[in-house]
C-alpha positions in Angstrom: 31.3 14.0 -27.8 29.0 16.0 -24.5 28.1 13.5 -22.0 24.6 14.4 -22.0 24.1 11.6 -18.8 22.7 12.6 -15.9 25.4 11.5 -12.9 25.1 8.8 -10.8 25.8 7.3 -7.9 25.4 3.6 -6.2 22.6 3.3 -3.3 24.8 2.5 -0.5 25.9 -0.6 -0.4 23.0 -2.5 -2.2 25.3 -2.8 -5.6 21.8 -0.7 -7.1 23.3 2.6 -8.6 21.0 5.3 -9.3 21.0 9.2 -11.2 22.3 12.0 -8.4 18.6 13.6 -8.8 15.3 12.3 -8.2 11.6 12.7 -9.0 9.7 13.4 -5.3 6.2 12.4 -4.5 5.5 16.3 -4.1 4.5 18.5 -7.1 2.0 17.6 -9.8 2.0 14.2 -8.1 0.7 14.8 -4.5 -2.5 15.4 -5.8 -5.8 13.4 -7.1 -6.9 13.3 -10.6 -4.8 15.1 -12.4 -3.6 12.1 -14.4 -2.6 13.7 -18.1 -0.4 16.2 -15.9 1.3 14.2 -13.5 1.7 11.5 -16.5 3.4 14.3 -18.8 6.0 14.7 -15.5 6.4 11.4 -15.0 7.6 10.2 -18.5 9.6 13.0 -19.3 11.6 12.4 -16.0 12.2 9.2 -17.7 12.8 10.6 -21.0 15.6 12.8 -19.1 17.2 9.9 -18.3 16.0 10.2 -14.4 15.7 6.7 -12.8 15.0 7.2 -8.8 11.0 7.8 -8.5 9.6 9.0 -4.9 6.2 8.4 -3.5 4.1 7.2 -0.6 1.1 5.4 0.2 -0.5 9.0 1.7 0.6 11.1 -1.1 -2.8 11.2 -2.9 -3.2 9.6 -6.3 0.9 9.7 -6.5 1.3 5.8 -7.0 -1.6 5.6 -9.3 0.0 8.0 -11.6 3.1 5.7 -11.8 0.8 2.7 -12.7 -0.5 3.6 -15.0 2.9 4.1 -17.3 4.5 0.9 -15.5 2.2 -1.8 -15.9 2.2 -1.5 -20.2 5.7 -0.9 -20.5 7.9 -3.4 -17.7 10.7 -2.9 -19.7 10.7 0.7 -18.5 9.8 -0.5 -15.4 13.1 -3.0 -14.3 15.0 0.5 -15.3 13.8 2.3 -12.8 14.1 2.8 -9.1 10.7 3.1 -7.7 10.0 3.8 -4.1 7.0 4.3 -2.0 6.3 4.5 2.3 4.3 3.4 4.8 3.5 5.8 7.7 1.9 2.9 9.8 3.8 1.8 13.2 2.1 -1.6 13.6 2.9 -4.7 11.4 -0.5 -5.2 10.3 -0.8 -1.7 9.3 2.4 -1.3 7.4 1.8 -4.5 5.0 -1.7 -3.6 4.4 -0.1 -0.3 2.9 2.3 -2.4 1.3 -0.2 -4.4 -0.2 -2.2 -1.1 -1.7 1.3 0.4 -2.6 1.8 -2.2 -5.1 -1.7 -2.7 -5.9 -2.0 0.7 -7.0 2.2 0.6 -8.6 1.0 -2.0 -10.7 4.0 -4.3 -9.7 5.0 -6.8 -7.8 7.8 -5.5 -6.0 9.5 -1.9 -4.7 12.8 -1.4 -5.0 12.8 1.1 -2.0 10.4 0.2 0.6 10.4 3.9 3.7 9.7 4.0 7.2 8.0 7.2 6.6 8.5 10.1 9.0 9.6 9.1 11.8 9.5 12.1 14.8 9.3 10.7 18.7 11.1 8.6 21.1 7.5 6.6 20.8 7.8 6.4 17.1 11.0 4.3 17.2 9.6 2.1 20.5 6.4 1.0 18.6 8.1 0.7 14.9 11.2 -1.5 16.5 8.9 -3.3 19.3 6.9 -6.4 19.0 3.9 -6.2 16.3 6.0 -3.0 15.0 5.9 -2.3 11.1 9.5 -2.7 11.3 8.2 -6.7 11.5 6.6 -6.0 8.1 9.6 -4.0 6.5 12.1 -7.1 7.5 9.6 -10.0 6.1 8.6 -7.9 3.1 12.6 -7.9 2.3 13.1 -11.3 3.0 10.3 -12.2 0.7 11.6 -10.3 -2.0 8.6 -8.1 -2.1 11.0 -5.1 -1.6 14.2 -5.0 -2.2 15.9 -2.4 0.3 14.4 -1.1 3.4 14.6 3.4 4.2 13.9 5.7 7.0 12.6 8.9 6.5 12.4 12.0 8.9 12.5 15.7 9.1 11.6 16.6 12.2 13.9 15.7 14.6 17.8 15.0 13.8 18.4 13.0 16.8 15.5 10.4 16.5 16.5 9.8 12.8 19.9 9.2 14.0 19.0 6.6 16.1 16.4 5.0 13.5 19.9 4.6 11.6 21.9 3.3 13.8 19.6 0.7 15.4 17.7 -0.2 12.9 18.4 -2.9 9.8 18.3 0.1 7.0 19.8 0.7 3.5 18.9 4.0 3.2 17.8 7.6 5.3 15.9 10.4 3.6 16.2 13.9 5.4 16.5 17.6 4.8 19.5 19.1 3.2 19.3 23.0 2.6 21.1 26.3 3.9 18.4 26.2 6.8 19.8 23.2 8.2 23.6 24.5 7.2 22.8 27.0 10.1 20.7 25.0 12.9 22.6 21.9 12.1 21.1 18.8 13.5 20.7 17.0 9.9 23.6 17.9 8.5 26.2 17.1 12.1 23.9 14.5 13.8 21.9 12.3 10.9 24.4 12.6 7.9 27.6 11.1 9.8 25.7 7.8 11.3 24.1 7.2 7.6 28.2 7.8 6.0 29.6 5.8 9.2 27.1 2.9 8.3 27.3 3.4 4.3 23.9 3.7 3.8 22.5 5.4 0.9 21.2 9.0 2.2 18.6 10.7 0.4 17.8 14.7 0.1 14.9 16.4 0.1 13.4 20.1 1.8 16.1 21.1 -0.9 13.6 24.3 -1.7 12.0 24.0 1.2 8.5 23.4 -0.8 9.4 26.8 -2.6 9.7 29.2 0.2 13.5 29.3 0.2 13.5 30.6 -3.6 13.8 34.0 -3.5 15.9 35.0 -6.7 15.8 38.9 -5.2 18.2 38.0 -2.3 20.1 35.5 -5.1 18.0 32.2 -3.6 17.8 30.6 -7.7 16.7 26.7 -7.2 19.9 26.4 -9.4 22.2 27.2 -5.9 20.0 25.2 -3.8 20.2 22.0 -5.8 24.1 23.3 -6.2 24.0 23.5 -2.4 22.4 20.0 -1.8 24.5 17.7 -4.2 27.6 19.2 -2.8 26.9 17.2 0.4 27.3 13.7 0.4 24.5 12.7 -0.2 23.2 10.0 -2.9 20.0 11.1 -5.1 18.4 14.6 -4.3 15.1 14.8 -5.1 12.7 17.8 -5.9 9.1 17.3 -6.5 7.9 18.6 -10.1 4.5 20.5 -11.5 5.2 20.6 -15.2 8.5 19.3 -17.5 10.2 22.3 -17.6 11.0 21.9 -14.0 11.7 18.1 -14.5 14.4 19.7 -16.9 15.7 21.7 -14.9 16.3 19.1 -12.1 17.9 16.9 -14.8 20.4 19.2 -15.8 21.6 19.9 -11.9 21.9 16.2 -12.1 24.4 17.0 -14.9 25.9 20.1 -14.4 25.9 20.8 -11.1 29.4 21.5 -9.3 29.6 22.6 -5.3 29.6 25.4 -4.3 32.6 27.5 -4.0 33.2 29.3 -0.4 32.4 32.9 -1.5 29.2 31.2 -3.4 28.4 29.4 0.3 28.4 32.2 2.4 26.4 34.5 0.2 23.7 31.2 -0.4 23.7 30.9 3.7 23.3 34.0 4.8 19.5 35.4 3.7 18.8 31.8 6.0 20.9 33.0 9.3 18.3 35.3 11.1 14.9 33.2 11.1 16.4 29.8 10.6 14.7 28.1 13.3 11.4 29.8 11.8 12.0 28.4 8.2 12.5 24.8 9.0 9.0 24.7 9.7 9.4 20.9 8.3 10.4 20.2 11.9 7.3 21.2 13.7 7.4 22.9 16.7 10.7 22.4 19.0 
């Protein structure tokens, strides 16, 4: 009999296991009032089997379109893996967004809670200091509000590297694509302290927010989901506008194999001569 499953893996070492591919915050979902859309994405990500489920406090209506399919169905709801982020650096700020995050969720409690994007030096001093949100992140835990604590950065490697190591984490999220195959940073600085302290580590940039598809010079989303689950990485997620691409991110959860060497070099090279232009993710360096 097929295995129709999508794959999965466990989240670090929480003991939570969840599918290799993940719904992101981006898509249909980033945006405000588009409810009967962004619902029709949602549940058939579930349908599909899906089970991790990105968002953020700043991603528009993103955790309102999740309410509303949680809160009449928490059966559906203690099967999933639903995560959200704060962007706040100050304690007060970061459990007032906690508080709207599960206002707006409909639930009581995240199972991924993200220190969301994360850049400077200055970043990590105020987050970490006294007053810091990483106050709020720790107590939030400890009161079983959240379950797991995440960091989350694409714009510089070394920073999030740091946020990793120093700080009391279960997860990182960061870009994973050919364009950081050739700059490296990510992939040589980032990936190794999450593997070294088994944290779970998240993908995402995977398409770059579309601009590295370019079927002509054989870019097909197919590779670069091929490209990013070859990696060890734990859940990649891809944001979604309709359910045909929901089902095509649930079959790479299922299908997908690495990349062979010939299929690598060919995937890498259309990235090698602008690189540094197309990780525009990382703002200006």
């Amino acid at each position: 009999m097929e295995n129709n499953q999508i794959q999965t893996n466990m989240f670090g070492t929480t003991g939570r296991a969840v599918t290799r591919v993940g719904l992101g915050g981006e898509g249909v979902l980033r945006t405000t009032g588009r409810f009967h859309e962004a619902d029709a994405v949602i549940r058939a990500a579930a349908e599909q089997g899906i089970t991790y489920f990105d968002s953020a406090r700043v991603y528009s209506d993103s955790e309102l379109y999740y309410g509303g399919i949680w809160k009449p169905d928490p059966e559906k709801r203690k099967n999933i893996f639903q995560t959200s982020k704060s962007a706040s650096r100050d304690k007060k700020g970061a459990r007032k967004d906690l508080e709207e995050s599960l206002q707006r969720l409909e639930t009581d409690y995240l199972d991924l809670w993200q220190i969301h994007d994360v850049r400077t030096s200055q970043d990590l001093e105020a987050i970490s200091g006294p007053g810091g949100a990483l106050e709020a992140f720790v107590e939030a835990r400890e009161e079983g509000r959240i379950r797991f604590i995440g960091v989350t950065g694409h714009h510089d490697p070394e920073v999030l590297a740091r946020a990793v190591r120093q700080w009391p984490v279960d997860s990182v999220m960061m870009p994973v694509n050919p364009v950081e195959e050739v700059l490296g940073g990510f992939l040589t600085k980032t990936l190794p302290a999450a593997l070294e302290k088994k944290i779970a580590v998240i993908a995402m940039k995977i398409f770059g927010g579309g601009n590295y598809v370019a079927p002509h010079l054989g870019v097909t989303p197919e590779l670069l989901m091929r490209y990013a689950l070859g990696k060890p990485v734990t859940v990649a997620i891809v944001g979604c506008s309709n359910i045909s691409e929901v089902e095509t991110l649930a079959e790479a959860g299922r299908l997908a194999k690495p990349l062979a060497d010939k299929e690598m070099d060919k995937l890498v090279a259309p990235f090698r001569e602008n690189a540094r232009e197309l990780a525009f993710y990382r703002g200006v360096i």
